[in-house]
C-alpha positions as YAML, in Angstrom:
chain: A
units: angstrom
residues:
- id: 1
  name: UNK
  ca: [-1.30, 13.09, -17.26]
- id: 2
  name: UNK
  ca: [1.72, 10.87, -17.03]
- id: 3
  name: UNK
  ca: [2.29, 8.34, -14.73]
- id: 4
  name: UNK
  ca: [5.30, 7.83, -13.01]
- id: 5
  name: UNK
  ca: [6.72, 3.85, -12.89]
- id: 6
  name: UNK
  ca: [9.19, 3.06, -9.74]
- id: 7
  name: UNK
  ca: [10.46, -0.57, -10.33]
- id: 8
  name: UNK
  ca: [11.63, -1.57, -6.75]
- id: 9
  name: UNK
  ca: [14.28, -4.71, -7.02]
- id: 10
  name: UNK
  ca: [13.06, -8.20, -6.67]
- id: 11
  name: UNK
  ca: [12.94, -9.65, -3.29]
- id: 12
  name: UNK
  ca: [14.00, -12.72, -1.84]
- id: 13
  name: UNK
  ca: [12.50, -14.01, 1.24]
- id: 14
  name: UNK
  ca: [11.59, -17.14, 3.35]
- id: 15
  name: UNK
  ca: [7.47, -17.17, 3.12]
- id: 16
  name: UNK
  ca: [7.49, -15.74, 7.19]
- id: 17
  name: UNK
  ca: [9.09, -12.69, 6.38]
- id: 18
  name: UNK
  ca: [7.28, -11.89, 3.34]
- id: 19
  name: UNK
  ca: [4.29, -9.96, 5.07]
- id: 20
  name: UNK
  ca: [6.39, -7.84, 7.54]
- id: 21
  name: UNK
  ca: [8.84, -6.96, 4.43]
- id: 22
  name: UNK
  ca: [5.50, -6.05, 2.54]
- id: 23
  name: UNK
  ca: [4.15, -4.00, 5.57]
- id: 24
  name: UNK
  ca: [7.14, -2.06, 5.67]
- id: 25
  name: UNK
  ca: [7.51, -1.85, 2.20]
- id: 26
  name: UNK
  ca: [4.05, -0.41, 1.76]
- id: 27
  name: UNK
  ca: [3.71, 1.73, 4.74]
- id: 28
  name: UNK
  ca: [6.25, 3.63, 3.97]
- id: 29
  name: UNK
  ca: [5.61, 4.69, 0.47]
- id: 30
  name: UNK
  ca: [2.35, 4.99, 2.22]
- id: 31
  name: UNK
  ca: [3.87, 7.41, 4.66]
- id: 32
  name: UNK
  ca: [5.91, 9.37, 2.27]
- id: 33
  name: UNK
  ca: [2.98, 9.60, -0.19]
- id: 34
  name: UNK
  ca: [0.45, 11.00, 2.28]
- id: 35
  name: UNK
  ca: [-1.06, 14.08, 1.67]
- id: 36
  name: UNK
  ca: [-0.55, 16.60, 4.11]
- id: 37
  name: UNK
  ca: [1.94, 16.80, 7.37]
- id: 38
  name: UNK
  ca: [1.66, 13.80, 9.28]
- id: 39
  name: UNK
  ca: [3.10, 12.42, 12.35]
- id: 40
  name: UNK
  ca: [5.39, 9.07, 12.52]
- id: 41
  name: UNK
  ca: [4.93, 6.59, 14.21]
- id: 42
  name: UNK
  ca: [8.19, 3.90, 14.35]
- id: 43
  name: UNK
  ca: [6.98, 0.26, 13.89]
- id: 44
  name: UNK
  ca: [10.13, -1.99, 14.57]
- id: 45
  name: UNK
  ca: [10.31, -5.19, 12.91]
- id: 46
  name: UNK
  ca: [10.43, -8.17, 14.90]
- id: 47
  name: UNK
  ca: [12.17, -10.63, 11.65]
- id: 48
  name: UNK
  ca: [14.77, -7.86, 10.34]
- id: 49
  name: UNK
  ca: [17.09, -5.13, 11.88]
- id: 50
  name: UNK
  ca: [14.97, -1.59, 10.47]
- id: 51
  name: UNK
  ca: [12.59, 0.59, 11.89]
- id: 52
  name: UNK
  ca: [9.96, 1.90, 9.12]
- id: 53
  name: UNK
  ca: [7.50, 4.79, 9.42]
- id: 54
  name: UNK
  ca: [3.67, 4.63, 9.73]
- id: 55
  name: UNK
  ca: [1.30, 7.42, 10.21]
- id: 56
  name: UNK
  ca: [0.46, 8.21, 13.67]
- id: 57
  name: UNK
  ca: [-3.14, 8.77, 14.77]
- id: 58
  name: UNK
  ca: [-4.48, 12.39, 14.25]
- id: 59
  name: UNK
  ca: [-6.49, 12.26, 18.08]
- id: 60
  name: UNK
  ca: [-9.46, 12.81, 15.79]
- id: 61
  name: UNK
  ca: [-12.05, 10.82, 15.13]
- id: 62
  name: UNK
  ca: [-10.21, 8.32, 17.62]
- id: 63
  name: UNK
  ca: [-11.71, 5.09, 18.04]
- id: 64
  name: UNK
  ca: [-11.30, 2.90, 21.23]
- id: 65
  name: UNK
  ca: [-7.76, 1.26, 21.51]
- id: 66
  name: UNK
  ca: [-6.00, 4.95, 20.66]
- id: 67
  name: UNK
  ca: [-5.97, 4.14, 16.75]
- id: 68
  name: UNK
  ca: [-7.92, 6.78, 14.46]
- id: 69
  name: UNK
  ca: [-10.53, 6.10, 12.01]
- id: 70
  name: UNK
  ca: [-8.06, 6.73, 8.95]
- id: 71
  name: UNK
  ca: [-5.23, 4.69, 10.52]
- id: 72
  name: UNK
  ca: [-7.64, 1.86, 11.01]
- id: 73
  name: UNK
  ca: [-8.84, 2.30, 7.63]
- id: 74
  name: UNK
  ca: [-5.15, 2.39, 6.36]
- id: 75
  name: UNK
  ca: [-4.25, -0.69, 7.87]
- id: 76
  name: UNK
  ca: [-7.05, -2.82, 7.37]
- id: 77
  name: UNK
  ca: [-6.92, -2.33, 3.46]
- id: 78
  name: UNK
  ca: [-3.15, -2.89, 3.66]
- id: 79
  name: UNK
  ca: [-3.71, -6.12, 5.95]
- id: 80
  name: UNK
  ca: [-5.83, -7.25, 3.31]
- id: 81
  name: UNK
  ca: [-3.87, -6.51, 0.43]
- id: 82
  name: UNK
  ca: [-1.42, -8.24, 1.85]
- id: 83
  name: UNK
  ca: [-3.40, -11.40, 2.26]
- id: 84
  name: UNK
  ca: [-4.63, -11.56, -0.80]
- id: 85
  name: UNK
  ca: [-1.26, -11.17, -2.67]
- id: 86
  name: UNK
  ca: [0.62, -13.69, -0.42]
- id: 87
  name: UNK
  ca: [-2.90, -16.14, -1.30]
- id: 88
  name: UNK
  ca: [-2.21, -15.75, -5.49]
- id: 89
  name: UNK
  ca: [1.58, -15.94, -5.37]
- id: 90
  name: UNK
  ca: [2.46, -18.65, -8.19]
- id: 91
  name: UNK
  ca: [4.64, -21.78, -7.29]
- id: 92
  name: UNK
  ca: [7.91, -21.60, -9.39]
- id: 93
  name: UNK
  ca: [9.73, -24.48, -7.62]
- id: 94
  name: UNK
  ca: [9.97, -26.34, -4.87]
- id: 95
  name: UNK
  ca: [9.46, -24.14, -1.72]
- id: 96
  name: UNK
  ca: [9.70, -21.30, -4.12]
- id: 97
  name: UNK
  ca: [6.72, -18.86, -5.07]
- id: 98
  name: UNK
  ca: [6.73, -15.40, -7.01]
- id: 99
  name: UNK
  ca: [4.51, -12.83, -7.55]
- id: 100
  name: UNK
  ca: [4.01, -9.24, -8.31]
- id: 101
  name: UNK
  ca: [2.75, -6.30, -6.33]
- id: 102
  name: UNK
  ca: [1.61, -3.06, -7.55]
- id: 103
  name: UNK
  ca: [0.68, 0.19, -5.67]
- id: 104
  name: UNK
  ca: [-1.10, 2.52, -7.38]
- id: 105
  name: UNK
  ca: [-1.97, 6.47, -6.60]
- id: 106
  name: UNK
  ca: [-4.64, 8.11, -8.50]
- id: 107
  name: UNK
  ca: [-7.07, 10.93, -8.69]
- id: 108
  name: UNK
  ca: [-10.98, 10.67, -9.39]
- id: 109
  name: UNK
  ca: [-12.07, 12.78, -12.73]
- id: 110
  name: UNK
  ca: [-16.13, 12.67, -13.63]
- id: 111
  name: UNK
  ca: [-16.39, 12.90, -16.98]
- id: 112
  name: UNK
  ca: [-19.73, 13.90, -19.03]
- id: 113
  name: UNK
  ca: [-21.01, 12.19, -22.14]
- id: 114
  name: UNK
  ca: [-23.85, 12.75, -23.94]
- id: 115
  name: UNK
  ca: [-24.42, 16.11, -23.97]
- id: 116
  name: UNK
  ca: [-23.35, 16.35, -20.44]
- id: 117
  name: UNK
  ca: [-26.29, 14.16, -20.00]
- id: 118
  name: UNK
  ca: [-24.07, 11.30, -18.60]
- id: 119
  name: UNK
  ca: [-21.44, 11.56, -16.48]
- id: 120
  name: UNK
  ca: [-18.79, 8.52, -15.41]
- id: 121
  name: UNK
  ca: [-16.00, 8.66, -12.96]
- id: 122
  name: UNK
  ca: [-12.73, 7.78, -14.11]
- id: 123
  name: UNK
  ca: [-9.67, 6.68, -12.32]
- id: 124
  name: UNK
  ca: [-6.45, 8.63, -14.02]
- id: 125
  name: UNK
  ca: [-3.19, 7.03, -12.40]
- id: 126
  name: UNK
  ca: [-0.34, 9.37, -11.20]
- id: 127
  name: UNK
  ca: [1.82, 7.09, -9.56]
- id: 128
  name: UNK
  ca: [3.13, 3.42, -9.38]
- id: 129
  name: UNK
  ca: [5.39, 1.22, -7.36]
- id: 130
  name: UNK
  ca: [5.77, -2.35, -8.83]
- id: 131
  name: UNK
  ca: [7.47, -4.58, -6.17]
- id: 132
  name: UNK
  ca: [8.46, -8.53, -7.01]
- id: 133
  name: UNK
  ca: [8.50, -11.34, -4.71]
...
């Protein structure tokens, strides 16, 4: 299957607008990526003059505080992404850091070996969005 690249252009930022750029970066590929209709939800950003999309709870599965299970999901494991790329970004100067980001979509295949006596799940990439800070 072949993958399709999307190189997004480099972005310059002071280090306290780098997460809210990366949230709205990510959520919405995330939102225009989803499987499915969905319904937006506007998040506007309190360090730059835009308005980006996330997914709206489904009113299933709703946990306390409004938010459903897969939005919480969502946005914890983008939270943390985020963390943990703005922890390994790599000083390139003084007051400067860089680092690259990559988002990747991909679908689960089992595979059998052996016979068919042994079978291993593989992860086959469809989708990329490489992002530089």
């Amino acid at each position: 299957m072949n993958c399709k690249e999307h190189h997004l252009p480099e972005l310059e930022l002071a280090t306290g607008q780098a997460r809210e750029a990366l949230q709205a970066i990510l959520y919405t590929i995330l939102f225009i990526r989803s499987p499915g209709p969905v319904t937006p939800r506007d998040v506007e950003c309190e360090g730059f003059n835009l308005t980006y999309p996330r997914i709206a709870n489904d009113k299933l599965n709703t946990l306390p505080g409004g938010h459903s299970a897969l939005e919480y999901d969502v946005d914890k494991k983008v939270d943390s992404s985020i963390t943990t790329f703005l922890t390994t970004l790599s000083q390139i100067g003084p007051e400067l850091l860089s680092g690259g980001l990559t988002l990747s979509f991909f679908e689960r295949r089992a595979t059998r070996q052996l016979f068919g006596l042994v079978s291993n799940e593989e992860k086959v990439v469809w989708e990329q969005w490489h992002l530089r800070v």
